[in-house]
C-alpha positions as CSV (number, residue, x, y, z in Angstrom):
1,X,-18.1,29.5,-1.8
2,X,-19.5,32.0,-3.3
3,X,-22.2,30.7,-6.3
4,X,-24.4,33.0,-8.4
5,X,-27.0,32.2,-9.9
6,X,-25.5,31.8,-13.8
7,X,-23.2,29.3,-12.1
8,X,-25.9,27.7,-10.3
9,X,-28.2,26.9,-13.2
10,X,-25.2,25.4,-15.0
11,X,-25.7,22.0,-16.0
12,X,-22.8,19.4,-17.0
13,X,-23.2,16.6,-19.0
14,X,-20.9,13.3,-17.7
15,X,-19.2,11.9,-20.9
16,X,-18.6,8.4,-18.6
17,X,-18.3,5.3,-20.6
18,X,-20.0,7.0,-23.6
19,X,-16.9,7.5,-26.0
20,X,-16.3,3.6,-25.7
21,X,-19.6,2.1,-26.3
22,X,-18.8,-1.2,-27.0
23,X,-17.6,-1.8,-23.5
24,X,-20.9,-0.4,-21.9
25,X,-22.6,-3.8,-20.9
26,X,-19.4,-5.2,-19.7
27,X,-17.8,-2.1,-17.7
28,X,-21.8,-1.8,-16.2
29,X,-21.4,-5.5,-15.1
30,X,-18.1,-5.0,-13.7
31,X,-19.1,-1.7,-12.0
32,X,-22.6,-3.8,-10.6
33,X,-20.8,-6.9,-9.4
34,X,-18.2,-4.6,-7.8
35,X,-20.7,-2.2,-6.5
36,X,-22.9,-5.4,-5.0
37,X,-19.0,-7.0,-3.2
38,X,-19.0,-3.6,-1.9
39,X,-21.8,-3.7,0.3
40,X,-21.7,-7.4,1.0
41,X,-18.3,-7.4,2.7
42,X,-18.5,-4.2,4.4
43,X,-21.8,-4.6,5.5
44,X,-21.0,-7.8,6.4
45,X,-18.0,-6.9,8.6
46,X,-20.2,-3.6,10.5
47,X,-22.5,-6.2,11.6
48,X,-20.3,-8.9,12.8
49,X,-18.0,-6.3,15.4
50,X,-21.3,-4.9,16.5
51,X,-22.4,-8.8,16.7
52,X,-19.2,-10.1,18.6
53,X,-17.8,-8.9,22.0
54,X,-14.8,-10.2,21.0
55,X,-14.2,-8.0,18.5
56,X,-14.6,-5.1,20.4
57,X,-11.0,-4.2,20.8
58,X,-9.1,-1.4,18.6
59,X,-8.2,-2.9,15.5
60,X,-12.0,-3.8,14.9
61,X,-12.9,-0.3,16.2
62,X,-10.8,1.3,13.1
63,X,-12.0,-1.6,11.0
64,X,-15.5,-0.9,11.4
65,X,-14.7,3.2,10.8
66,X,-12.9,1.5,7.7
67,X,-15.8,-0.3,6.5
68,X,-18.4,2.7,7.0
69,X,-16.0,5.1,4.9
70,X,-16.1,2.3,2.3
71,X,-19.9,1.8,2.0
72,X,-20.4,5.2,1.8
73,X,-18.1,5.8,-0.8
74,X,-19.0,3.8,-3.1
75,X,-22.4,4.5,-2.9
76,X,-22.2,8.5,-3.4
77,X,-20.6,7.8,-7.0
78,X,-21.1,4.1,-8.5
79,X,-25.1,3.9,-8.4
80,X,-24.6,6.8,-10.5
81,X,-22.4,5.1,-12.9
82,X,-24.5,2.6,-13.1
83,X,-27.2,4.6,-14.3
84,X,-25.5,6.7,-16.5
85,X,-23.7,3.9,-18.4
86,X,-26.9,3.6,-20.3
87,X,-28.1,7.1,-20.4
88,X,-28.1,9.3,-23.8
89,X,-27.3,12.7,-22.0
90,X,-26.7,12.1,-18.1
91,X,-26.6,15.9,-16.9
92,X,-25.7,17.0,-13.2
93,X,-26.6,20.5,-12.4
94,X,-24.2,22.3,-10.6
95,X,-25.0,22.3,-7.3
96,X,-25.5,18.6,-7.2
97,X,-21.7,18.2,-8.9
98,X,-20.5,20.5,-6.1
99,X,-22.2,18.1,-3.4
100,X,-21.4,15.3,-4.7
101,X,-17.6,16.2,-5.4
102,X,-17.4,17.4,-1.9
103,X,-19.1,14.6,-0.1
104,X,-16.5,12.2,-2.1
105,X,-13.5,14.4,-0.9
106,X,-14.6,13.7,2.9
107,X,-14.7,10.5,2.6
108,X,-11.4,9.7,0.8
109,X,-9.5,12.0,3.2
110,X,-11.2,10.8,6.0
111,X,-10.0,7.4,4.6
112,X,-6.2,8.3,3.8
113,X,-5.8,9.3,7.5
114,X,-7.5,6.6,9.3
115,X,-5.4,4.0,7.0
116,X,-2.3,5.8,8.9
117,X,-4.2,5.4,11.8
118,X,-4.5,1.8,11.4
119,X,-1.0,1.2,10.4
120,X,0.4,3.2,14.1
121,X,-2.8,0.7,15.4
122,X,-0.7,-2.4,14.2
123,X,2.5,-0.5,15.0
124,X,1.7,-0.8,18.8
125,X,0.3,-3.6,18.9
126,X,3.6,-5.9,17.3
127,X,6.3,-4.0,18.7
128,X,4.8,-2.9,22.1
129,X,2.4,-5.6,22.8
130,X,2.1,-5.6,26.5
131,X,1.2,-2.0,26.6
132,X,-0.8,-1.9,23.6
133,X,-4.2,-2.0,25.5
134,X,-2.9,1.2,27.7
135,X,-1.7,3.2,25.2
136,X,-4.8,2.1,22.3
137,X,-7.3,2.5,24.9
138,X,-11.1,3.7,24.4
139,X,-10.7,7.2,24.1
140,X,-7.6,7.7,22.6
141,X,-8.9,5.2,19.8
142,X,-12.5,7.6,19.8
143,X,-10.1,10.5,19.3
144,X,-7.8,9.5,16.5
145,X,-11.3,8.3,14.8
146,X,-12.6,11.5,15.3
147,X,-9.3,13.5,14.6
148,X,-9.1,11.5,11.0
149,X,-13.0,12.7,10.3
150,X,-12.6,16.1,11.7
151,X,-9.4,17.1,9.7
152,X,-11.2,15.3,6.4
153,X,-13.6,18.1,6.8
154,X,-11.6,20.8,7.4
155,X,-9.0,20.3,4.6
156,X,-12.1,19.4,2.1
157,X,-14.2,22.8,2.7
158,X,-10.5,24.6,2.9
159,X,-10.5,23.3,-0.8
160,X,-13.8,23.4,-1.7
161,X,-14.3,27.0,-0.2
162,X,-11.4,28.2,-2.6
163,X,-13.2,27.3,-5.7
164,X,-14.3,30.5,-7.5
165,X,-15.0,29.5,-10.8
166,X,-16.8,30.5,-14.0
167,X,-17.6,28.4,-17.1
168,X,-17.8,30.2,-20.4
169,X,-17.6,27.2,-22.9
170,X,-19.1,23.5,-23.3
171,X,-19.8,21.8,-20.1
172,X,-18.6,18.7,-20.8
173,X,-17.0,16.8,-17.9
174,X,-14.9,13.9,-19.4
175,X,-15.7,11.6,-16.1
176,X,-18.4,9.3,-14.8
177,X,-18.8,11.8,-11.2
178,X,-18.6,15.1,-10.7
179,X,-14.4,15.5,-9.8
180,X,-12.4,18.5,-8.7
181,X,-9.6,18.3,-11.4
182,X,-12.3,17.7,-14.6
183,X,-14.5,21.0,-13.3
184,X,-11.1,22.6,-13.2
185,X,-10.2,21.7,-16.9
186,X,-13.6,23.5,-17.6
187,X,-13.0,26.7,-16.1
188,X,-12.4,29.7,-18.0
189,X,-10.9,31.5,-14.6
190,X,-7.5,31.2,-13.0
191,X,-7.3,28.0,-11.3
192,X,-3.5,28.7,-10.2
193,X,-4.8,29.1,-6.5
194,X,-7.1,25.8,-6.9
195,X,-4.2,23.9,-8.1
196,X,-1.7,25.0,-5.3
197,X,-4.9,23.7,-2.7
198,X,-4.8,20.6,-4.5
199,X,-0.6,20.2,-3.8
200,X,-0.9,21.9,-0.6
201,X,-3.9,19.2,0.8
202,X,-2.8,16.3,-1.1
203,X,0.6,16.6,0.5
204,X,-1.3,16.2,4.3
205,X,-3.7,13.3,2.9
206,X,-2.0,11.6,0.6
207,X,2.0,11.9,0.7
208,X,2.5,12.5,4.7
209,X,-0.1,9.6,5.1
210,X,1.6,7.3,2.9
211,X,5.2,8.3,4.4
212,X,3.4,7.2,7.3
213,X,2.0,4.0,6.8
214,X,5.5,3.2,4.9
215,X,7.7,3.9,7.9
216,X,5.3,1.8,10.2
217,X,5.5,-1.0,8.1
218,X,9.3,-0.7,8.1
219,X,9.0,-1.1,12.1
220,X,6.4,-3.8,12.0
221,X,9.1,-6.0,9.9
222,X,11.9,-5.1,11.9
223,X,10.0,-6.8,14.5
224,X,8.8,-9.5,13.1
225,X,12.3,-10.2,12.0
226,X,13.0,-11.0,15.7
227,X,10.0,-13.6,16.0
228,X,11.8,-17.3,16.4
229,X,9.3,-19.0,14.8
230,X,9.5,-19.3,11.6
231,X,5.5,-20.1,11.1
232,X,4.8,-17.0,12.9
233,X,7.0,-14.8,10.8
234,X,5.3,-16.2,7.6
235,X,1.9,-15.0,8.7
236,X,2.9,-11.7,9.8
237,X,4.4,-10.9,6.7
238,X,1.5,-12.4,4.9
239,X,-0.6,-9.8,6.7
240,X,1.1,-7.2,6.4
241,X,1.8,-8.5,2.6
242,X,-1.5,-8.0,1.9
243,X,-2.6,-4.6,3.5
244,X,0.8,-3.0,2.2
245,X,-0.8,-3.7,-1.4
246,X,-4.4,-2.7,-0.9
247,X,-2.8,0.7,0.8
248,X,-0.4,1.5,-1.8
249,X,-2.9,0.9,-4.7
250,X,-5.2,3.1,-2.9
251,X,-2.0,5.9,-2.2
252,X,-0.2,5.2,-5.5
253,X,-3.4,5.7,-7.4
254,X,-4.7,8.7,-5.7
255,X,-0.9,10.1,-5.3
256,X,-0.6,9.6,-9.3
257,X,-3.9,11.6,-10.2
258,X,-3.7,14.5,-7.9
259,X,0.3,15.4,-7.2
260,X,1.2,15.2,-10.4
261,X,1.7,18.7,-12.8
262,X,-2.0,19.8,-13.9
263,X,-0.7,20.2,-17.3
264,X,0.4,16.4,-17.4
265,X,-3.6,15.3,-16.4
266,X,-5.3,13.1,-18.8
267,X,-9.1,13.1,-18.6
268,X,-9.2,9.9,-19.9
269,X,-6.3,8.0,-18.5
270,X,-7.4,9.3,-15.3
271,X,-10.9,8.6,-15.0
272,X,-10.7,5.0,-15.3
273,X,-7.4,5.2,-12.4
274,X,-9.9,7.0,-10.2
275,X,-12.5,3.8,-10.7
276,X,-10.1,1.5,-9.9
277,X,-8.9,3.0,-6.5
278,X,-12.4,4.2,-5.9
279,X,-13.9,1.0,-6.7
280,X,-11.6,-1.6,-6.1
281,X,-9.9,-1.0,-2.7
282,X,-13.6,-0.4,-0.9
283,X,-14.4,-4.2,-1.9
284,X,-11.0,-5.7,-1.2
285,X,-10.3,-3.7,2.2
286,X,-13.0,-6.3,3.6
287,X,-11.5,-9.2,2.1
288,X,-7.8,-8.2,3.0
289,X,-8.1,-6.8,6.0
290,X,-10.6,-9.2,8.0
291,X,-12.9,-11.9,6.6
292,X,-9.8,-14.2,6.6
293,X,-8.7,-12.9,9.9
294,X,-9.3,-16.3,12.5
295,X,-11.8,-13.9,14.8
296,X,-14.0,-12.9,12.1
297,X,-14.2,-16.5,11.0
298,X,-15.0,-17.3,14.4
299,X,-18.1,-14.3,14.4
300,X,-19.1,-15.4,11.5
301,X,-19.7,-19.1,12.7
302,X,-21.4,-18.0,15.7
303,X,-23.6,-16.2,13.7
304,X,-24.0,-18.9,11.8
305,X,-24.9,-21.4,14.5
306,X,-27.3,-18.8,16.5
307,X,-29.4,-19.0,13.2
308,X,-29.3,-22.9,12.8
């Protein structure tokens, strides 16, 4: 993208938490404890599949990828909300927005594909169970890793590359992070193009995705419907109870922010939606999908005893 140097010394200021003061210790504390869960439980789950050969198979393999994304998410935006919660005038120049915006875009593509991944994972591995280790094998699980990471990037500097912008008023970006559809509200440009990006990439990381993960859950219960046991039914629907929900708060979140008519956005409305799906679903993804999984229990207790 082309950036001169009048664009480049542009400096925004973050409006964050600032126009609701009374609920800066509180939202900070939230954000901190949040923040801390974050790295905790995905940390936590990184080491234990590196730790335990017997989680070395290709749910953990997507897990751990999962887990990664998630830690490294949250850490390019909410140390910065933490420290601008309490800061007068917290300014970002603009190259530092771009990076930051564009590093966050990776990662929550990268993200919306390997969910889908993970849901044709589980997919294989209910309804086709004696050839799941054939067809999930090493290198086809490497390449849908790398596929989801490798189309992250190209859709993101597709995007980013098409962002041709100029400021001419107040640079104030009512957000706590640096995010593509509050620079766009600044711009005194035509951001027609930007916006169609926007439809035309959301549609292959967030809709398609979603369709996806949707129609695979449709095939996982149709199977499960056919288990006799009635015990074994309950906790496959628990399961896949509980990552259905964490997926389609992250989806329905992102889905409502970003494929939705630009004139409809609403800086404030949104900016506390993007927290929650940005903040919320990196620390329950550990919780939901594997510290109460019976083999992570089991790593953990190893662990445990190899340290007693």
């Amino acid at each position: 993208m082309a950036m001169g140097n009048a664009t480049a010394a542009i400096e925004f200021l973050l409006i964050g938490i600032s126009n609701y003061p009374e609920w800066r210790v509180t939202f900070f504390t939230l954000v901190l404890i949040t923040y801390l869960s974050t790295l905790l439980g995905n940390g936590l789950i990184i080491f234990l599949i590196h730790f335990d050969s017997h989680l070395h198979t290709p749910m953990y393999f997507f897990l751990s990828h999962l887990s990664f994304l998630d830690l490294c998410y949250g850490t390019v935006s909410m140390p910065q909300v933490l420290v601008h919660c309490f800061s007068t005038h917290p300014h970002l120049s603009y190259p530092r927005c771009l990076t930051q915006m564009s590093v966050s875009l990776v990662l929550a593509t990268a993200e919306c594909l390997l969910l889908a991944v993970m849901a044709y994972d589980r997919v294989i591995a209910i309804s086709n169970p004696l050839r799941y280790s054939v067809v999930m094998n090493g290198a086809v699980c490497a390449w849908l890793a790398a596929t989801s990471w490798g189309t992250s990037l190209l859709l993101t500097a597709m995007l980013v590359l098409s962002l041709h912008l100029r400021f001419c008023g107040a640079n104030v970006i009512n957000h706590f992070v640096c995010e593509i559809l509050s620079l766009l509200k600044l711009a005194c440009s035509d951001t027609s193009l930007n916006e169609l990006m926007i439809l035309i990439t959301g549609s292959f990381t967030l809709l398609l995705p979603f369709g996806f993960v949707l129609l695979s859950y449709v095939r996982i219960a149709v199977t499960v419907l056919r288990i006799r046991s009635a015990q074994g039914r309950f906790k496959a629907f628990s399961t896949c109870g509980s990552h259905l929900t964490v997926v389609t708060i992250f989806y329905g979140a992102a889905i409502s922010m970003y494929m939705k008519p630009q004139s409809k956005y609403s800086s404030d409305q949104d900016k506390f939606v993007s927290v929650f799906y940005g903040a919320l679903t990196p620390m329950l993804n550990p919780l939901i999908y594997s510290l109460r999984n019976r083999d992570v229990k089991g790593a953990v207790r190893k662990v445990m005893a190899k340290r007693a």
